[in-house]
N, C-alpha and C positions, 0 to 999 in steps of 0.2 A: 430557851435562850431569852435574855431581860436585857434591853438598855435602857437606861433611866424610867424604870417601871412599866417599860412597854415593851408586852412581848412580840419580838418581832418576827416579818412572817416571812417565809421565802420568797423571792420577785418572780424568780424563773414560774412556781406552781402560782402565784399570785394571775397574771397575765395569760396562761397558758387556761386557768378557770374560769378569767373574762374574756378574752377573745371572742372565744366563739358566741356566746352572747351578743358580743357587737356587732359580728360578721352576720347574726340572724337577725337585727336591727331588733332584739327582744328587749324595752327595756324591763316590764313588769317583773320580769324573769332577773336581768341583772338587776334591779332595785332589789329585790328577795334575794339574791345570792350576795349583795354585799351586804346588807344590814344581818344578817344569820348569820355569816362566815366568820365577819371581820369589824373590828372597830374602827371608826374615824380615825384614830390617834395614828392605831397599825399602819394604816392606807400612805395618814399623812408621811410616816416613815419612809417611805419608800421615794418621796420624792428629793431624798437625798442619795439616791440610787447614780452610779455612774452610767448605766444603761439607759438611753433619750429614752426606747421605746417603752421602760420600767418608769420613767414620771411620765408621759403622755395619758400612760393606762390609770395611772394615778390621781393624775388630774383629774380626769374624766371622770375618774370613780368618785371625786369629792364634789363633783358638780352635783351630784347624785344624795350623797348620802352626809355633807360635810357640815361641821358648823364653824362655830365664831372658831372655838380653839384652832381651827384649820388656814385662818386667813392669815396669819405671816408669816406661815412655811410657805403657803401658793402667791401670794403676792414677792417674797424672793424669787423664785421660780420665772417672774414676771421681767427677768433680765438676762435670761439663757440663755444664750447665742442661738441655740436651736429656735426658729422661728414656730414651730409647731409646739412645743414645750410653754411659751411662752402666750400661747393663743388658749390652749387649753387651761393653763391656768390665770387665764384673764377669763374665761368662760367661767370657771368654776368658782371665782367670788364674784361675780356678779350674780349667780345662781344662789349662794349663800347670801348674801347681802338682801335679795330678795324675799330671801325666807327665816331671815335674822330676827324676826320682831315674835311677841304672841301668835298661837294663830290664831285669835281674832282680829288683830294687826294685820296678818300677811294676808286674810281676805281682803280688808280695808284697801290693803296696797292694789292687789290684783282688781279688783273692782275698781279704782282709779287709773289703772294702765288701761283697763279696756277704753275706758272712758276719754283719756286721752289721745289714743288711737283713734278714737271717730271726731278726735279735736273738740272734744266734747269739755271746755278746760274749764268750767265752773265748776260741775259735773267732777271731775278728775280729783280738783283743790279740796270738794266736798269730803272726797275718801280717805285722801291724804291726810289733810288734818282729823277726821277722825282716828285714825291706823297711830296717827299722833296720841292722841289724846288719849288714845287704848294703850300704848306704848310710848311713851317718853324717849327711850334710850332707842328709839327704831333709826337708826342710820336713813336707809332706803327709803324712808316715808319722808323725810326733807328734802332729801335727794330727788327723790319725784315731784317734789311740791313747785321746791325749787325749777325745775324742766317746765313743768305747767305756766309757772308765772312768769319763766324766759316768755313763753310761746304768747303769753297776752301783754309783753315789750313791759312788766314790771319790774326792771333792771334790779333796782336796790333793792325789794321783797324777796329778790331772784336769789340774788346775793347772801341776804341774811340768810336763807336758809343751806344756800352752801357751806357757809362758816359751821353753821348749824350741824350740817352732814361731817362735816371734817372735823370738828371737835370729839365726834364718839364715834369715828372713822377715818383716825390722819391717812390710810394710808388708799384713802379713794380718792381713784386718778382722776374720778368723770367730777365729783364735787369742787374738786381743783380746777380743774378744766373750766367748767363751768361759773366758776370765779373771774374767770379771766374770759369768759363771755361776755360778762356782765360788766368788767372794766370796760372789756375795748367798746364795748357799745355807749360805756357812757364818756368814752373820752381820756380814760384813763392809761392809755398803754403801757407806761413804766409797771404800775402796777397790775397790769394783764402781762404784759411778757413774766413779771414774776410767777405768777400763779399757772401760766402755762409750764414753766422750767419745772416747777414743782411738782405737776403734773409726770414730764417727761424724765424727773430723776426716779419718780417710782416706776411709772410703767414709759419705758424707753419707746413702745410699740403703737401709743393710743392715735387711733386716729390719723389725723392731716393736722395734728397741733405741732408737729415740729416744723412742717410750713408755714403756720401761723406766727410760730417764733421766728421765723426767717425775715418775713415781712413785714414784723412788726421791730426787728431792729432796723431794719431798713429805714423805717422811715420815723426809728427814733434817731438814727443817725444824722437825719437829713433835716 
């Protein structure tokens, strides 16, 4: 059977040959059983499945093994009433986002997360813009640079590379978000309550930003 050149696979044998894998916390095992079995594309199929517990496994599965083609079936996903549906494939482009670039890039990037984690943020920018410079079109390596020069109060550097991440990635929530970090701190609210909305029209779920947008009409009201 073919829907638009993809063959698609059963949900019921799909889940029923990942399961247990998960139940055994194998991933080595379920990294090898989905790359061999099935294609990304197949996977992403399924998460048009009316069965919650048929996109959860789905998800998960793309967090695993998913690329670029996978993020605007799972970023839809990222508004399903089921709150589990919506976790996993919020897990699951941040997983691809992270591994979207070269991979001389995606060590770049990981070698500036560690770096960041010890607040290590010179250290952190160094990798970043390198993971840059290896890859141009790298989403995630702005997007971190961006987080980095938050954390050493560079608001507008902060900023540009938000724009930066949202232009060859509209539909990231945290580059959004993160825009509207960088308003409210520098004074900007109107234009931070936007950028948080924007945030919250793609992914309904992010964070404590829709308390941010609470607060922040409040005392644009006032």
């Amino acid at each position: 059977m073919q829907v638009m050149g993809v063959h698609t696979i059963d949900p019921g044998e799909f889940v029923a040959s990942v399961q247990p894998l998960l139940e055994a916390q194998d991933p080595a095992a379920l990294l090898h059983l989905l790359k061999t079995r099935w294609k990304p594309d197949q996977i992403t199929a399924l998460l048009g499945s009316p069965d919650c517990d048929v996109r959860k496994v789905a998800a998960l599965a793309l967090a695993l093994v998913g690329g670029k083609c996978c993020i605007e079936p799972l970023a839809a996903q990222l508004k399903h009433p089921d709150p589990m549906v919506n976790q996993m494939a919020e897990h699951a482009l941040w997983s691809i986002w992270f591994r979207s670039g070269t991979i001389d890039a995606n060590h770049e990037l990981c070698r500036g997360t560690r770096a960041m984690n010890h607040r290590d943020y010179d250290l952190a920018l160094y990798h970043f813009s390198y993971a840059i410079e290896l890859d141009p079109t790298f989403a995630e390596a702005y997007n971190q640079r961006a987080i980095a020069k938050y954390f050493q109060e560079r608001y507008c550097e902060s900023l540009e590379d938000c724009v930066r991440t949202v232009e060859r990635m509209p539909c990231h929530f945290g580059a959004w978000s993160g825009m509207g970090h960088c308003h409210a701190q520098e004074g900007r609210f109107q234009e931070a309550l936007e950028c948080y909305c924007k945030a919250l029209s793609i992914n309904p779920h992010f964070g404590g930003i829709r308390q941010a947008v609470g607060e922040l009409k409040k005392r644009l009201a006032e």
